[in-house]
C-alpha positions in Angstrom: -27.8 2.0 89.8 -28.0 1.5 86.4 -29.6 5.1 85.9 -26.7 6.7 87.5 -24.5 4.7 85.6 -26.0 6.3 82.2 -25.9 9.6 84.1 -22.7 9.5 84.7 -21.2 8.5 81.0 -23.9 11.1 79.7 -21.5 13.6 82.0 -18.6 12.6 80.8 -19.2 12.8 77.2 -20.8 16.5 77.6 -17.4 17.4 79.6 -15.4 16.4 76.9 -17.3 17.4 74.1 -16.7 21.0 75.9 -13.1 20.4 76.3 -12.1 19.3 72.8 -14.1 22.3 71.3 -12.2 24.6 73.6 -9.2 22.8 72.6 -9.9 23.3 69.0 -11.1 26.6 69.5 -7.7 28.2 71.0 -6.4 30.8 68.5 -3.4 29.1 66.1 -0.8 30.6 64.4 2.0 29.3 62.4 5.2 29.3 63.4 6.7 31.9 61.4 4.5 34.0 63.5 5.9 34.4 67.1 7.8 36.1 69.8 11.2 37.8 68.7 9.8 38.0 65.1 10.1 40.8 62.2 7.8 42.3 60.7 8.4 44.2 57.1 8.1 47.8 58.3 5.9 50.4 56.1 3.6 47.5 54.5 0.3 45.7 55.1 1.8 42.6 57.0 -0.6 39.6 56.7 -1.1 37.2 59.7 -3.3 34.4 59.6 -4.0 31.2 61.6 -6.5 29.2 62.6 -9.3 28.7 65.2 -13.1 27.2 65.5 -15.3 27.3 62.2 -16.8 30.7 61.8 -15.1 32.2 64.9 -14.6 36.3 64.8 -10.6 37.2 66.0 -9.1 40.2 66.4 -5.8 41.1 66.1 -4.1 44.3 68.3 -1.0 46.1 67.1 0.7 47.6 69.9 2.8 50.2 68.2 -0.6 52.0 67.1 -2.8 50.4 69.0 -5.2 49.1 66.5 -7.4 46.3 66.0 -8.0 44.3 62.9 -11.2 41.8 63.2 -11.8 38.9 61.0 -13.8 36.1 60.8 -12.8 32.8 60.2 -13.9 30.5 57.3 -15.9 27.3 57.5 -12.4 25.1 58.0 -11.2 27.4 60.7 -9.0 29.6 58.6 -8.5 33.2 59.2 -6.7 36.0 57.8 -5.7 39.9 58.5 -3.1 42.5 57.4 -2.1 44.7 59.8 -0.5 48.1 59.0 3.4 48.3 59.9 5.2 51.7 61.0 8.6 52.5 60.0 11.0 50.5 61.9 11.4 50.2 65.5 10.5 48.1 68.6 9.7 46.4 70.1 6.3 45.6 70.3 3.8 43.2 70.6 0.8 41.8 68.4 -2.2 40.0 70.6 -4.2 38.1 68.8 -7.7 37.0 70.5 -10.8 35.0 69.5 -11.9 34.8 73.5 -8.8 32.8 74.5 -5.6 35.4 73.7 -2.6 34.5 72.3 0.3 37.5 72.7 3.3 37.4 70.6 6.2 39.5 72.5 9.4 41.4 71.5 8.3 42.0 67.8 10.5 44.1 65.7 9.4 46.3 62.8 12.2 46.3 60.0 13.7 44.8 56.8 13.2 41.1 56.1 14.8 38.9 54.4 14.6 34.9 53.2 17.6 33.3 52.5 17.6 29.6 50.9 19.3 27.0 48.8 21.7 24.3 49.3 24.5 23.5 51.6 26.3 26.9 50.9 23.7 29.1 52.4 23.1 26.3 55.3 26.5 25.9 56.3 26.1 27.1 59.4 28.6 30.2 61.7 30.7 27.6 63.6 31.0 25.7 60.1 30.6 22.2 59.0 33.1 19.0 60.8 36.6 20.0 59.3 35.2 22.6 57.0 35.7 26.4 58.8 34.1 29.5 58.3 36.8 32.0 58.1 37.2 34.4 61.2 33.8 32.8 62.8 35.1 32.3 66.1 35.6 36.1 66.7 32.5 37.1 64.4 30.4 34.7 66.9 31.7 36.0 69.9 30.8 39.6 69.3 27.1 38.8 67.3 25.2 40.0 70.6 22.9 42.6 68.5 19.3 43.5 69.6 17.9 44.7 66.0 18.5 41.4 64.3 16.6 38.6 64.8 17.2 34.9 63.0 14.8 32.1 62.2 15.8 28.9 60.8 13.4 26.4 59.1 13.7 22.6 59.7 15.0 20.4 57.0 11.6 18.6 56.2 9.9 17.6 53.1 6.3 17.2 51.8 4.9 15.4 48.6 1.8 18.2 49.1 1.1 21.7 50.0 1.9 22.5 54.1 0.5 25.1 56.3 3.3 25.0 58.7 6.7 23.9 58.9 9.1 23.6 62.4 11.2 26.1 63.7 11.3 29.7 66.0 12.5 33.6 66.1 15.8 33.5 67.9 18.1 36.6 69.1 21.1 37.2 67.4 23.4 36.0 70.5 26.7 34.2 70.1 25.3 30.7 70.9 22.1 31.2 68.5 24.5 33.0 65.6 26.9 29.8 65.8 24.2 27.4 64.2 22.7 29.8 62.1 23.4 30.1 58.0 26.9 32.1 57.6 26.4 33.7 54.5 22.8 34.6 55.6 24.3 36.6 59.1 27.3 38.2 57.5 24.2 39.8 54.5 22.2 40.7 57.9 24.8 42.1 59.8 26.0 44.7 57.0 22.5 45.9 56.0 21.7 46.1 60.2 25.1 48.3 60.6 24.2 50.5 57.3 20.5 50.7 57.6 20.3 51.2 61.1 17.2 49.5 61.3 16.0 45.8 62.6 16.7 43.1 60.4 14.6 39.4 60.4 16.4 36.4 58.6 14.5 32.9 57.8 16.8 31.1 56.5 15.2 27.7 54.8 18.2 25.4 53.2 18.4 22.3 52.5 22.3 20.8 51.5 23.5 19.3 48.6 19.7 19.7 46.9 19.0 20.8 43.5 16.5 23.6 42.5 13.8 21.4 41.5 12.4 20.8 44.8 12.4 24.9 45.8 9.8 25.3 43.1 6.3 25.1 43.6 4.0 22.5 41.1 2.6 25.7 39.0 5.9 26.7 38.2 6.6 24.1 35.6 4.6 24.9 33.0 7.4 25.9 30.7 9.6 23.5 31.9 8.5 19.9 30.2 11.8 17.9 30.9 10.9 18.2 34.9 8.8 15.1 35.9 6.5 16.2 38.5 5.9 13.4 41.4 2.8 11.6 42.0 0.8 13.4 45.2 -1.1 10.1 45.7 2.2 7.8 46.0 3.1 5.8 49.4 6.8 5.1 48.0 9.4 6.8 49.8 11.0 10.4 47.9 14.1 12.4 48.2 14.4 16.2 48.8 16.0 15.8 45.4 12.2 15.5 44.0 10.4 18.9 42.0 8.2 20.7 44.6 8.8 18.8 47.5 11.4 21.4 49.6 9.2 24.2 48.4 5.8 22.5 49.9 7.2 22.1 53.3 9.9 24.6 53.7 8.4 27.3 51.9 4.9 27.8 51.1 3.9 27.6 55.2 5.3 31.2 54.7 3.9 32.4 52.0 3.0 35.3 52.2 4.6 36.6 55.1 5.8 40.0 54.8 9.1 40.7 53.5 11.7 42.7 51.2 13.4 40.1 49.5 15.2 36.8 48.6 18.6 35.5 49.2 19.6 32.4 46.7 23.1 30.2 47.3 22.6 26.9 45.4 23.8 25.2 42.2 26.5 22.7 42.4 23.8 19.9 42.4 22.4 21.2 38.4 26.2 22.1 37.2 25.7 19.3 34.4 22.7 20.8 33.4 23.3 24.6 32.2 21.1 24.8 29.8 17.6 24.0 32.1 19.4 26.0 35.1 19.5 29.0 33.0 16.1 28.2 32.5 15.0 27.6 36.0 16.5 30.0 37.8 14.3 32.7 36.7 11.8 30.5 36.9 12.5 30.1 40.8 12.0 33.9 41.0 9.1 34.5 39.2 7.5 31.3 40.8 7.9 32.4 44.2 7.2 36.4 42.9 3.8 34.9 41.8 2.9 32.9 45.0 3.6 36.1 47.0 1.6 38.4 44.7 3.7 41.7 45.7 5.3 42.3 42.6 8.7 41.7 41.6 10.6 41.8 45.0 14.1 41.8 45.0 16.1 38.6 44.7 19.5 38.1 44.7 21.8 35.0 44.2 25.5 33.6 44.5 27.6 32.1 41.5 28.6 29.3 42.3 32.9 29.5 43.4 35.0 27.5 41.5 35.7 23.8 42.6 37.7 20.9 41.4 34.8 18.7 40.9 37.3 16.4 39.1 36.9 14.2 35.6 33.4 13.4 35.3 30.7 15.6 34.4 31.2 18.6 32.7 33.1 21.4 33.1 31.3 24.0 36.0 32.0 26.7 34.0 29.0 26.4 32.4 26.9 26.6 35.2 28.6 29.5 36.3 27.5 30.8 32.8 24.2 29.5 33.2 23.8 31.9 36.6 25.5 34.8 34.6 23.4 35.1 31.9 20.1 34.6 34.1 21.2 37.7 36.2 20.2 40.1 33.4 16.8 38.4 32.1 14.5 39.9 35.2 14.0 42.9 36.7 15.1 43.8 40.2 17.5 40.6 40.5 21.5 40.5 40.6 24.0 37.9 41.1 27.4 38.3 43.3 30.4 36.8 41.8 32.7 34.3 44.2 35.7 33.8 41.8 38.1 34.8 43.8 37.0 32.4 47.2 37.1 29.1 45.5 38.8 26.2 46.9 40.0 23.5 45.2 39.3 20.6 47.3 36.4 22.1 49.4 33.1 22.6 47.8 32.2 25.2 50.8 34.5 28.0 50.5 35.5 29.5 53.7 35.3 33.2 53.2 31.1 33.1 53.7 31.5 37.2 54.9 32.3 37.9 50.8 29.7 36.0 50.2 27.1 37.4 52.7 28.6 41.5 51.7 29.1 40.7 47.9 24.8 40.3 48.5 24.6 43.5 50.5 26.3 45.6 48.2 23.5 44.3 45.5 21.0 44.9 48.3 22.2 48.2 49.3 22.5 49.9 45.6 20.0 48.5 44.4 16.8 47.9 46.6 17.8 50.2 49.4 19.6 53.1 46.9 22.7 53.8 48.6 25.0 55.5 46.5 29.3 55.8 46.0 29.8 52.2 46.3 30.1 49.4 43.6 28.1 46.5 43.6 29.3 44.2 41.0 32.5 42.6 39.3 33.2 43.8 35.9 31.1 42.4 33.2 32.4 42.0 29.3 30.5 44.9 27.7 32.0 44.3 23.8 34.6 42.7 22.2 36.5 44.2 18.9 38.9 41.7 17.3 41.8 43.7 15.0 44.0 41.5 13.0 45.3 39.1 15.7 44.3 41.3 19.1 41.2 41.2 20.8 39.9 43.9 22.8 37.7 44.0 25.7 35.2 46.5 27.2 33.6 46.2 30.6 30.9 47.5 32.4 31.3 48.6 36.2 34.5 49.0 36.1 34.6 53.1 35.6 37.4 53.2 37.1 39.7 50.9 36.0 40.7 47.4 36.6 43.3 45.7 38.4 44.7 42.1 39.3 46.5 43.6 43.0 49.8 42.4 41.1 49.4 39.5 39.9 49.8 38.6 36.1 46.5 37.5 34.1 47.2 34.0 32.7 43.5 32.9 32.7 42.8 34.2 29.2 42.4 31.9 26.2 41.8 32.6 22.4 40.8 30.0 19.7 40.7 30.7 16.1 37.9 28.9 13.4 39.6 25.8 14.4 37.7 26.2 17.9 40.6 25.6 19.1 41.6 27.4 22.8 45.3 28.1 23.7 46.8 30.4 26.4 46.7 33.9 25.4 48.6 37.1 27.1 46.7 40.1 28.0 47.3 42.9 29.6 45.1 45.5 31.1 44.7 49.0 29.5 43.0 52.3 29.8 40.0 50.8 27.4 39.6 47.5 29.1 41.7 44.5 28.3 43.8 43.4 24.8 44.6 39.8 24.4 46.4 38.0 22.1 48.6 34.6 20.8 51.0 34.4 18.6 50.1 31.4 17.8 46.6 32.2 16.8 46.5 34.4 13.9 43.0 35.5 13.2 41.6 34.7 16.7 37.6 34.6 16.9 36.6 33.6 20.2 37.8 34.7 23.6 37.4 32.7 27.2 38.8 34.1 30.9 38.7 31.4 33.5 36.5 29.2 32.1 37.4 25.8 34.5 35.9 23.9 37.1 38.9 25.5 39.5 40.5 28.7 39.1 41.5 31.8 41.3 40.0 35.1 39.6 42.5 37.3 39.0 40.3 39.9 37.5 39.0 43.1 39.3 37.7 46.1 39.2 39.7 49.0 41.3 37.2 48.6 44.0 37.8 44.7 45.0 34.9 42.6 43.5 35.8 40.0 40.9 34.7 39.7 37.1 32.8 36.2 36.7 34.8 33.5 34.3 32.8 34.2 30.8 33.3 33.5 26.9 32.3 35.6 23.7 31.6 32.3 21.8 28.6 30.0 22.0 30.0 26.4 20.7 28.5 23.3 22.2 29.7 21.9 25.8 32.6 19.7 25.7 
């Protein structure tokens, strides 16, 4: 009796030795890969995963019918890059180490992460008593095959993750609703133009600052951010450095892709100086942890908000985003200045936002041509006797205020003093002036926390508020 007792737990333990190693041994991948996914077309693609120690897998392509064979690493780690066509779909990708995992409905095209704060999260159907403009209608007729949308969960990590939660969706009215509005509204334009598939992850966190979206080597330069212990047991905020970008997104790293979408910066406005700082560091951190050279990234300015009397004025942060537009290569910023609203820090007009980025997008990464793509920018500035004069870029053909009067011009003299100024728009660019300032040496346009631009170019997109003087912050 007691023999077959031994027997029998001896059994047992061999049944499930064999059961947990199949278990373990079942092909992984994370969960950016999957079924309804995009694929960057015309590129090496990586996939990866995991499996047993040592294990060979083999990854099929069905649009050329080719496999890829890898082995995995002592930890069960395996990698592959797989040639992509030009776009089209869909197909499917099996991936196999005995047991076979087959990820369906695969589109090849252009794709696309969009992150930040609550601007870029705030979803289609909008937030409680804060609307997206014209989303109901937008929603109801999003049914559209070549885009596909993935949203990552909100989750932070003080250390490095290899996957984070979420799925490929369809773009179909009830998946479009909860999905980022500024994000779609991007997709949807380059889709219609392109003609090709479009995949959107969009990974947003609300009211977060930009801290947390970089990874811990890329503050090297930047020796006012405090770093957070790896080895602490306290609780942490997604407000801490590295924490959004360890969970949200370095599980994708890597992952195929054209470019970056950035809407965020309310949460650093009283800190212009480091954000003109970090921003570009963002972009060449996460240019460096993808190591596929400088990929396009563009970013919304902030839109101007009543954020009342503490702090300092936003202005500055807008600034801030201005003048890092023009210190890397293949970046751009769209200006909001005309979608502001006073009282509600998420502006309801999210399709300027989401175009203003595919006009960047479109010029400039994808080379379409006869549009414009950006608000006029102060080229020069010639002061004679008591008028000032102003050049702009991107405005070839003129500018415009659609009727209205400009009345968000200032001038100061030495005295640093600002009053209202009048100007007027001419065939050069703009001449201001105050009677009441003599020998005026500085120039501001719209430079508040809330302000409706009133400033154009012929072709609709708005100049950003801006100053020709560099005197501390007030």
């Amino acid at each position: 009796m007691k023999r077959n007792f031994i027997i029998f737990i001896l059994l047992s333990f061999f049944l499930l030795v064999i059961i947990s190693t199949s278990l373990f041994a079942e092909v992984k991948v994370p969960a950016i890969f999957g079924d309804n996914m995009v694929l960057q077309q015309q590129t090496d693609a990586a996939i990866w995963g995991e499996t047993s120690p040592n294990k060979t897998v083999k990854v099929t392509t069905s649009w050329n019918r080719k496999s890829y064979s890898t082995r995995a690493d002592a930890q069960g780690n395996w990698k592959v890059k797989v040639q992509t066509p030009a776009a089209g779909g869909p197909y499917s990708v099996t991936i196999s180490d005995g047991k076979v995992l087959r990820l369906k409905n695969v589109l090849i095209g252009e794709v696309w992460i969009c992150s930040g704060q609550s601007n870029m999260q705030m979803p289609m159907r909008g937030y409680f008593n804060q609307p997206v403009l014209n989303s109901n209608q937008d929603i109801a007729t999003s049914a559209n095959h070549s885009i596909r949308l993935f949203t990552v969960k909100r989750e932070k990590s003080l250390t490095r993750q290899k996957d984070f939660t979420g799925e490929w969706l369809e773009c179909v009215p009830e998946n479009v609703a909860d999905f980022s509005a500024v994000a779609y509204y991007f997709g949807r334009m380059i889709q219609q133009t392109l003609k090709v598939p479009v995949g959107l992850i969009c990974s947003a966190w609300g009211g977060t600052r930009i801290e947390p979206w970089i990874s811990e080597n890329g503050f090297e330069n930047f020796d006012w951010v405090i770093l957070p212990d790896k080895n602490g047991t306290s609780d942490f905020s997604p407000q801490t450095p590295t924490v959004l970008f360890n969970k949200m997104i370095a599980p994708m790293v890597g992952y195929a892709l054209r470019g970056a979408l950035w809407y965020q910066g309310e949460s650093n406005r009283n800190e212009p100086a480091h954000y003109e700082k970090l921003m570009p560091g963002l972009i060449k951190n996460w240019r460096t942890e993808w190591q596929i050279g400088d990929f396009p990234f563009y970013y919304c300015q902030i839109a101007p908000f009543d954020y009342g009397p503490s702090g300092i004025n936003s202005a500055y942060l807008r600034e801030a985003q201005l003048k890092a537009s023009t210190v890397l290569p293949n970046i751009g910023m769209a200006c909001l200045m005309d979608v502001g609203e006073e009282h509600c820090i998420h502006p309801a007009n999210k399709k300027v936002a989401g175009e203003r980025l595919a006009y960047l997008a479109l010029a400039q990464t994808y080379g379409r041509k006869g549009f414009e793509y950006s608000g006029p920018v102060l080229k020069d500035i010639t002061i004679e006797g008591p008028v000032v004069k102003l050049r702009f870029a991107h405005a070839n053909n003129g500018l415009t205020t659609f009727g209205k009067e400009l009345t968000h011009f200032t001038v100061a003299g030495e005295n640093k003093r600002f009053v209202p100024a009048k100007a007027f728009i001419t065939r050069q660019g703009i001449t201001v002036f105050s009677p009441v300032v003599a020998k005026p040496v500085a120039v501001r346009y719209a430079f508040d926390n809330f302000v409706v631009g009133e400033l154009f170019n012929t072709e609709g997109l708005p100049a950003s508020s801006f100053r020709t003087d560099e005197w501390g912050i007030k």
